[in-house]
C-alpha positions as CSV (number, residue, x, y, z in Angstrom):
1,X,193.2,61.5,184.0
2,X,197.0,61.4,184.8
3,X,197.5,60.5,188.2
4,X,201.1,60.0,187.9
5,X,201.5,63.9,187.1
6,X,199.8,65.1,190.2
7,X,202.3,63.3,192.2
8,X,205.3,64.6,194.2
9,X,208.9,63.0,193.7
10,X,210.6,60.6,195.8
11,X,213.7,61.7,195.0
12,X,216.1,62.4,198.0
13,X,217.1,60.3,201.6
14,X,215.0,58.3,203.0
15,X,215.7,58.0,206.4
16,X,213.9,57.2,210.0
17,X,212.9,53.8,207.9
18,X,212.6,50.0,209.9
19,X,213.0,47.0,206.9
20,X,210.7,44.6,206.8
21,X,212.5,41.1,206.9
22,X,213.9,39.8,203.5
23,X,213.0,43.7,202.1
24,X,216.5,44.5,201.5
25,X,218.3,41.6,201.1
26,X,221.3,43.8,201.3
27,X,220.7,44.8,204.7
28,X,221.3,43.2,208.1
29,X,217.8,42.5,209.6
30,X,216.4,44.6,211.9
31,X,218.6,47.6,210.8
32,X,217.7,50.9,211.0
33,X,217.8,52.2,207.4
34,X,217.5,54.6,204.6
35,X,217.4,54.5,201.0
36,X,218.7,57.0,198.4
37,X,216.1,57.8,195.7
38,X,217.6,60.0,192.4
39,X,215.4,60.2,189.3
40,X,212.8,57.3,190.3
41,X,215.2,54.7,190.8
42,X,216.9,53.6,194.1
43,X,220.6,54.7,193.8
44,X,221.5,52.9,197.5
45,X,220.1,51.3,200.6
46,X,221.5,50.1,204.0
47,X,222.0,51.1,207.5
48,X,221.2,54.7,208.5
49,X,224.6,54.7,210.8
50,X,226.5,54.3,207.2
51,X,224.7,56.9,204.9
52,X,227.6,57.7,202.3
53,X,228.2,61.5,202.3
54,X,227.8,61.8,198.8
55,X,223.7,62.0,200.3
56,X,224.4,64.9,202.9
57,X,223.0,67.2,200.8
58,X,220.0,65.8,199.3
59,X,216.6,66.5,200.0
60,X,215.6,64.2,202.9
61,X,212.1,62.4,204.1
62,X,211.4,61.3,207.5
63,X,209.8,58.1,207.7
64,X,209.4,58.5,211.6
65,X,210.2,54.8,212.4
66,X,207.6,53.7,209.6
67,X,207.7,50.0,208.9
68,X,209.1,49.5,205.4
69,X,208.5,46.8,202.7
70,X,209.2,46.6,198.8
71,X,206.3,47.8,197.1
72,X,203.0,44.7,196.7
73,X,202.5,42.9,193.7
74,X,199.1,41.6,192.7
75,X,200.2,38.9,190.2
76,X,196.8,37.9,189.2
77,X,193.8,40.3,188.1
78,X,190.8,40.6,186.0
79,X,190.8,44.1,186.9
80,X,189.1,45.9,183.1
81,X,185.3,44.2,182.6
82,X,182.2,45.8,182.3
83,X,179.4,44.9,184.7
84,X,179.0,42.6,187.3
85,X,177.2,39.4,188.5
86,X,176.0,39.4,192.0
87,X,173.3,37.4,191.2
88,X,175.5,34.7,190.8
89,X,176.9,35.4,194.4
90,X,173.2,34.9,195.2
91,X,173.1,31.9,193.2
92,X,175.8,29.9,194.6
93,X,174.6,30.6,198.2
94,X,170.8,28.8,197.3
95,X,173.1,25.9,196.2
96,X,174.3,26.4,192.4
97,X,177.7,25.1,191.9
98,X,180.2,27.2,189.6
99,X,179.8,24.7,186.6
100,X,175.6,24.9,187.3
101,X,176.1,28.9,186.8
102,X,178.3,28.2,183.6
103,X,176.2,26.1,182.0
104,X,173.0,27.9,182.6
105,X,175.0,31.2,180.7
106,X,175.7,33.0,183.4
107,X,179.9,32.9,184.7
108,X,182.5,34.1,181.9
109,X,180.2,34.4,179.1
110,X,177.8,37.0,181.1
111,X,181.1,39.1,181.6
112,X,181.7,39.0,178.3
113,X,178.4,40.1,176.9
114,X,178.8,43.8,179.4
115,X,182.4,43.8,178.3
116,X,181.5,43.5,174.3
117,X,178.7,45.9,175.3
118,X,180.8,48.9,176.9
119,X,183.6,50.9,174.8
120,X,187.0,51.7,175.9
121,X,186.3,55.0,178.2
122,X,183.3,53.4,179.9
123,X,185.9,50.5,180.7
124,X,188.8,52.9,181.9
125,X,185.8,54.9,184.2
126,X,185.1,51.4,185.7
127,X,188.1,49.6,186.0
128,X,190.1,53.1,187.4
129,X,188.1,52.6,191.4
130,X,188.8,49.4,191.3
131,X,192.6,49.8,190.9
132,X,192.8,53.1,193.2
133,X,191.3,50.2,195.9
134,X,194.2,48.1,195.2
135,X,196.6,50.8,195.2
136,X,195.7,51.7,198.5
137,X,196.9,48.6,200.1
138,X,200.5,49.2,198.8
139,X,200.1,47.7,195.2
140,X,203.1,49.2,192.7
141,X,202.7,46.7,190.3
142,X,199.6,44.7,188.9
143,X,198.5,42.0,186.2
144,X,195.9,42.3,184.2
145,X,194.2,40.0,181.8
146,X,191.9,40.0,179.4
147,X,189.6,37.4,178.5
148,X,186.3,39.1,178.6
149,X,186.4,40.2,175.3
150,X,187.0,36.6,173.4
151,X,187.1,38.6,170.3
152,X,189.8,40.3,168.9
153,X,188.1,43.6,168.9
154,X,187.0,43.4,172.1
155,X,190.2,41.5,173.7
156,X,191.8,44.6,171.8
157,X,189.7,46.9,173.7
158,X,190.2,45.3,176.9
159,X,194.3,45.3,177.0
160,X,194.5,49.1,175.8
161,X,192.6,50.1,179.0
162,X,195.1,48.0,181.0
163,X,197.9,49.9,179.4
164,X,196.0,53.2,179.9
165,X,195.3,52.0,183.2
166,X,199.0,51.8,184.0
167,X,199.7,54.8,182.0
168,X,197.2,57.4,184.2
169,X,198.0,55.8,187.8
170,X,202.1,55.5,187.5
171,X,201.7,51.5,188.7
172,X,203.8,49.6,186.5
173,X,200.8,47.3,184.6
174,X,201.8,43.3,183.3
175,X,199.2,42.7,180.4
176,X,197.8,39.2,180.2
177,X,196.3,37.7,177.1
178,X,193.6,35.5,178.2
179,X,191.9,35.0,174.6
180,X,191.2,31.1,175.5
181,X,189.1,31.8,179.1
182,X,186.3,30.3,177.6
183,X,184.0,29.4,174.7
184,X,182.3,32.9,173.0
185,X,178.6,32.4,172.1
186,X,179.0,32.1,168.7
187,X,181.4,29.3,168.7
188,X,179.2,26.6,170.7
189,X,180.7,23.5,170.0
190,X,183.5,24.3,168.0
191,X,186.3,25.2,170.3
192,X,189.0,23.6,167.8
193,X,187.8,26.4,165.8
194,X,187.8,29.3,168.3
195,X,191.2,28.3,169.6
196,X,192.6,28.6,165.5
197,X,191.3,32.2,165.5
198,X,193.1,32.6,169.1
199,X,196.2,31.2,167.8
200,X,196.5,32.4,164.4
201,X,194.4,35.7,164.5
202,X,194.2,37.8,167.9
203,X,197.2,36.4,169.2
204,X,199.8,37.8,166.6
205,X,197.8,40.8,165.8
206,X,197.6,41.4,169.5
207,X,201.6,41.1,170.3
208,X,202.4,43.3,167.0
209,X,200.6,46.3,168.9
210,X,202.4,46.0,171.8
211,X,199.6,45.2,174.1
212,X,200.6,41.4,175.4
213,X,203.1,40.6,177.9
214,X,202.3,37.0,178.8
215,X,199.6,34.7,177.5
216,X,197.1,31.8,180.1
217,X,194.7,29.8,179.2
218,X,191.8,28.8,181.7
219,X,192.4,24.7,181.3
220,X,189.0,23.1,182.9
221,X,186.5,20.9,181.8
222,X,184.2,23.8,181.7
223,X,187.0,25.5,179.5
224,X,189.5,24.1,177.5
225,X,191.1,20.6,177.0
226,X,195.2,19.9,177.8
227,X,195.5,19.6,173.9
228,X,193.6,22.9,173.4
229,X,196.2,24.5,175.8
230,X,199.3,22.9,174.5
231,X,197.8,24.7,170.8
232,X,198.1,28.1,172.8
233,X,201.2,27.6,174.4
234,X,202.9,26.7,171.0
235,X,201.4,29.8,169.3
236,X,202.6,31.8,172.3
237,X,206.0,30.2,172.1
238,X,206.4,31.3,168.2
239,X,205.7,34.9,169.0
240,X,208.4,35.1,172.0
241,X,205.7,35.0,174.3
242,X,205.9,33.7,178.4
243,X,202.7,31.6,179.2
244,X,200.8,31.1,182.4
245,X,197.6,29.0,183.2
246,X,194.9,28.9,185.2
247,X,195.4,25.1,186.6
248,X,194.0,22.6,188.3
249,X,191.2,24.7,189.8
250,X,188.1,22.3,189.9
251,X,189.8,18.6,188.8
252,X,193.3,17.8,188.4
253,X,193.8,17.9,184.3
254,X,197.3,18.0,184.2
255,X,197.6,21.6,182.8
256,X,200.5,22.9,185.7
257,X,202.7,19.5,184.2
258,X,202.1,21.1,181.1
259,X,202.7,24.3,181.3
260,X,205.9,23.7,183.3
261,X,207.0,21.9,180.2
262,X,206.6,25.2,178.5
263,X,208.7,27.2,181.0
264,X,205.6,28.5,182.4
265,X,206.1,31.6,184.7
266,X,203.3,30.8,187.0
267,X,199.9,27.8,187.5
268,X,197.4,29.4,189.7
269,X,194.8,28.3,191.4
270,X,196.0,24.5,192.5
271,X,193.3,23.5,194.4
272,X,193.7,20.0,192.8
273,X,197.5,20.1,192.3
274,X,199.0,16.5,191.9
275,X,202.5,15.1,193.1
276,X,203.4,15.3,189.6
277,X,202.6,19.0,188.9
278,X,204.6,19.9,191.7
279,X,207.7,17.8,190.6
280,X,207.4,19.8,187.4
281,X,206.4,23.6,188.4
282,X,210.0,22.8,191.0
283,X,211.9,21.6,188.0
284,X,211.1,24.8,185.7
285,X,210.7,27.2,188.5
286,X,206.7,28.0,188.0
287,X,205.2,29.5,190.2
288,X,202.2,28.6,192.4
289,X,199.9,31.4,192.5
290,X,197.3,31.3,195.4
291,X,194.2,32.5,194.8
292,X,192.2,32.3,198.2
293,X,189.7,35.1,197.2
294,X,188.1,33.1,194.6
295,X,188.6,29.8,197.2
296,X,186.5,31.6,199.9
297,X,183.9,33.3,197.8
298,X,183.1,29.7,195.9
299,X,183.2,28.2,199.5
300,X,185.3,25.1,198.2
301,X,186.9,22.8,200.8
302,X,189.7,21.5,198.6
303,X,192.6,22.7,200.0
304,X,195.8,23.7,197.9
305,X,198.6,20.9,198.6
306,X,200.6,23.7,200.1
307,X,202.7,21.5,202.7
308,X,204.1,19.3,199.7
309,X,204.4,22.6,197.6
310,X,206.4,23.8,200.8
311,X,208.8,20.5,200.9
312,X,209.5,21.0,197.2
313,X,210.3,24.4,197.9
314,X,208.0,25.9,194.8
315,X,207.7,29.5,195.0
316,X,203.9,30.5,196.7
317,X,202.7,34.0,195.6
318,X,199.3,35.4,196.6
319,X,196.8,37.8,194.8
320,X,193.4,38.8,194.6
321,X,192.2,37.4,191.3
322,X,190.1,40.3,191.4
323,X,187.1,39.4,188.9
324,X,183.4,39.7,188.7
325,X,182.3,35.8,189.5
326,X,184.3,34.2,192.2
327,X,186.5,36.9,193.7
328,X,185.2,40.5,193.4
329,X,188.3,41.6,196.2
330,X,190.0,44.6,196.0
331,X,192.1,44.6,199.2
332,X,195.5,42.1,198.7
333,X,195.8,42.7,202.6
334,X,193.1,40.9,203.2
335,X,194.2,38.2,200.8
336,X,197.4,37.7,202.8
337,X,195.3,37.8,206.0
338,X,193.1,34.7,204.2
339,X,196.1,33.0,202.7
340,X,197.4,33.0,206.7
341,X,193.9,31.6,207.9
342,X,192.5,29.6,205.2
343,X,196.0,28.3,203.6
344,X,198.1,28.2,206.4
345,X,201.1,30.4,205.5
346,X,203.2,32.0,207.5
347,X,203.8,35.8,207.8
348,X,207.1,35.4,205.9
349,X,206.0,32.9,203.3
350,X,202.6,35.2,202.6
351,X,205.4,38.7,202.6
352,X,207.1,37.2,199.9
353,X,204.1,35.6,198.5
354,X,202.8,39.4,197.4
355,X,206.6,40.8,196.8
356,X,209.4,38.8,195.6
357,X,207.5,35.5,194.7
358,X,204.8,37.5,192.8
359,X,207.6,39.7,191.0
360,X,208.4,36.2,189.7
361,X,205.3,35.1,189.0
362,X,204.8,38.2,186.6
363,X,208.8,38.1,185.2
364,X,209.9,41.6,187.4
365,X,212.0,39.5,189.3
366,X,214.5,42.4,187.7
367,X,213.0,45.1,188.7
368,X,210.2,44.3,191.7
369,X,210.0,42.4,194.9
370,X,212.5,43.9,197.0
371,X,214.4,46.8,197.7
372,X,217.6,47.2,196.0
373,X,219.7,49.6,194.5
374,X,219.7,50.3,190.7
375,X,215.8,49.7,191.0
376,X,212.9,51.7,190.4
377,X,211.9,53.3,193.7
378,X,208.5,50.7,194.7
379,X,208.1,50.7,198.2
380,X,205.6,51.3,201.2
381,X,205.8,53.1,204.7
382,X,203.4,51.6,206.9
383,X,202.3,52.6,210.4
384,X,202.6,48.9,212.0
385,X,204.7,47.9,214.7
386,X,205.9,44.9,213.2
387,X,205.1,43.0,209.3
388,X,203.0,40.1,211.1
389,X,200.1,43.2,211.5
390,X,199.9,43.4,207.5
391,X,198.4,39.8,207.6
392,X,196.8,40.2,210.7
393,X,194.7,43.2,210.4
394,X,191.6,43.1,208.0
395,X,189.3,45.9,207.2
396,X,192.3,48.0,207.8
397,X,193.9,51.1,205.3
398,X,197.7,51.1,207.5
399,X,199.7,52.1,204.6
400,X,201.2,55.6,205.3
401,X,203.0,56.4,202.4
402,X,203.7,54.8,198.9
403,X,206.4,55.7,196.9
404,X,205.2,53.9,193.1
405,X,207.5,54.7,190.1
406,X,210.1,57.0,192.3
407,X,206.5,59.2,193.1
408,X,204.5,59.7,196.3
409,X,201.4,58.7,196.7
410,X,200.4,59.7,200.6
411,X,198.0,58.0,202.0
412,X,197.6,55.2,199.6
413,X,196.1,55.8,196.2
414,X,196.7,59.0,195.5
């Protein structure tokens, strides 16, 4: 399967177009604009009543007064794992809490034994409807993690389908190793030792192929300790790799401090984020990833401090944390729509929260986020009157055209 192939090119003008707010930062706001697209990459943008001539002859496109945004970033996925564990949905809704599923073997380590269990095309066959879901709401870039693998065979297995992932659909594809989600089976009470062969086996065998981009660790009590994580982040740091962490999800352990120390790119999660995490994810520029998926399917009350993240101005993206367990979403519209409702964003700070913040978040501040020339050609043509509707719709397909990797992907996914 090559998607990418199949699709048309966006080269030429770009015209009839209506920028979303902060899309162009180039651009006065509420212009009426067109962009020039030559060999995939955006060669200008601005006001339609100032196309440069050089463009009269070029093919053109009308976008018919389509609202236009940058293309949407989901900055945090667990897109490539085999099976999946509704009966744990069931569970949680007769009363099991997320640590009661963990410790009775179900959570991570259930993913892990379908994972182990499938090979690489079974994965790619799986994982491939999930993302042409996500790709239909506009996504033009994605992370993807491992961490279902927890061996270096299988966490192998699982970052080469990402890659092929990214490879077949033309959506540019941030791998994530996630070797330290949690403890594998065979290393029951000996995480010092499982974390050695993270950080001195799979981890440097894994960057030499090409196949990491960033490197989290799940720090929880039901995972692994703040000394655990600092042993990853310092293996991480030797091999030139950026780091990320799952933080602060179910009790404040200090990881976001932490992993600001280490120039972290983003903490997600945050439910429990202190004072002190903030002061430090502002100081290094961290991200805060919200993940309200996974806060509404584990029906937690704990809200994310996002009024003192606000004050402190810390960059807020949004994704799905598309995953088996606690989030199993594959629309990052209706993510934005619960960020709105549950978290209390705005329509702005949920806009950038999926474009510019998220580019951050995944290190394409250079290349993603907004629309700009001498970048590739990411962005989306929606039929909405105005950007509050892509927050306040749910349930709803309004993308009209997107333009992924300087191709056209009418209609969405394909």
């Amino acid at each position: 399967m090559n998607t990418l192939n199949k699709l048309a090119s966006a080269d030429g003008l770009w015209t009839g177009l209506r920028l979303a707010p902060e899309a162009a930062p180039a651009v006065p706001e509420n212009a009426q604009a067109a962009i020039a697209v030559e060999r995939g990459t955006i060669r200008w943008v601005g006001d339609a009543a100032a196309v440069p001539s050089a463009f009269d002859t070029w093919p053109r496109h009308d976008g018919g007064g389509a609202l236009v945004t940058p293309g949407l970033i989901d900055c945090h996925t667990h897109l490539v794992y085999g099976g999946q564990r509704a009966n744990e949905f069931a569970m949680r809704l007769a009363g099991a809490s997320y640590e009661d599923i963990a410790k009775a073997g179900g959570g991570i380590v259930s993913s892990v034994r379908a994972t182990r269990e499938a090979d690489e095309a079974t994965l790619f066959v799986q994982a491939a409807p999930r993302l042409e879901q996500l790709l239909a709401d506009g996504v033009c870039a994605i992370e993807i993690k491992s961490g279902y693998g927890l061996s270096l065979e299988h966490e192998r297995k699982q970052l080469r389908v990402a890659r092929q992932l990214g490879q077949a659909f033309g959506v540019t594809v941030r791998t994530t190793f996630l070797g330290a989600h949690a403890l594998p089976p065979e290393y029951a009470g000996r995480s010092g030792d499982y974390i050695d062969v993270v950080c001195r086996e799979m981890m440097p065998a894994l960057a030499a192929e090409g196949l990491i981009d960033a490197v989290d660790v799940f720090c929880e009590r039901i995972a692994f300790s703040l000394q655990e994580t600092e042993r990853v982040f310092q293996a991480a740091r030797a091999l030139g790799l950026p780091v990320k962490l799952h933080a602060e999800q179910l009790s404040d352990m200090g990881g976001a401090a932490l992993a600001a120390r280490y120039g972290a790119l983003s903490c997600d999660h945050i439910e429990h984020l202190s004072a002190e995490g903030i002061a430090a994810m502002r100081e290094a520029g961290t991200v805060a990833v919200l993940l309200p998926g996974a806060y509404y399917a584990l029906r937690d009350t704990h809200l994310p401090p996002i009024e003192a993240l606000r004050a402190a101005g810390v960059p807020m993206a949004v994704s799905t944390d598309h995953n088996p367990g606690t989030s199993p979403a594959l629309s990052l519209l209706l993510m934005m729509n619960m960020a709105c409702t549950l978290f209390r964003l705005t329509v702005p700070e949920v806009l950038a929260g999926v474009t510019v913040h998220a580019a951050r978040a995944l290190g394409l501040s250079d290349t993603h986020g907004v629309i700009a020339a001498g970048r590739p050609a990411n962005f989306v043509l929606w039929n909405l009157g105005s950007a509050a509707e892509l927050a306040y719709w749910f349930g709803h397909r309004p993308a009209r055209t997107v333009v992924r990797q300087g191709r056209i992907a009418t209609g969405g996914a394909r």
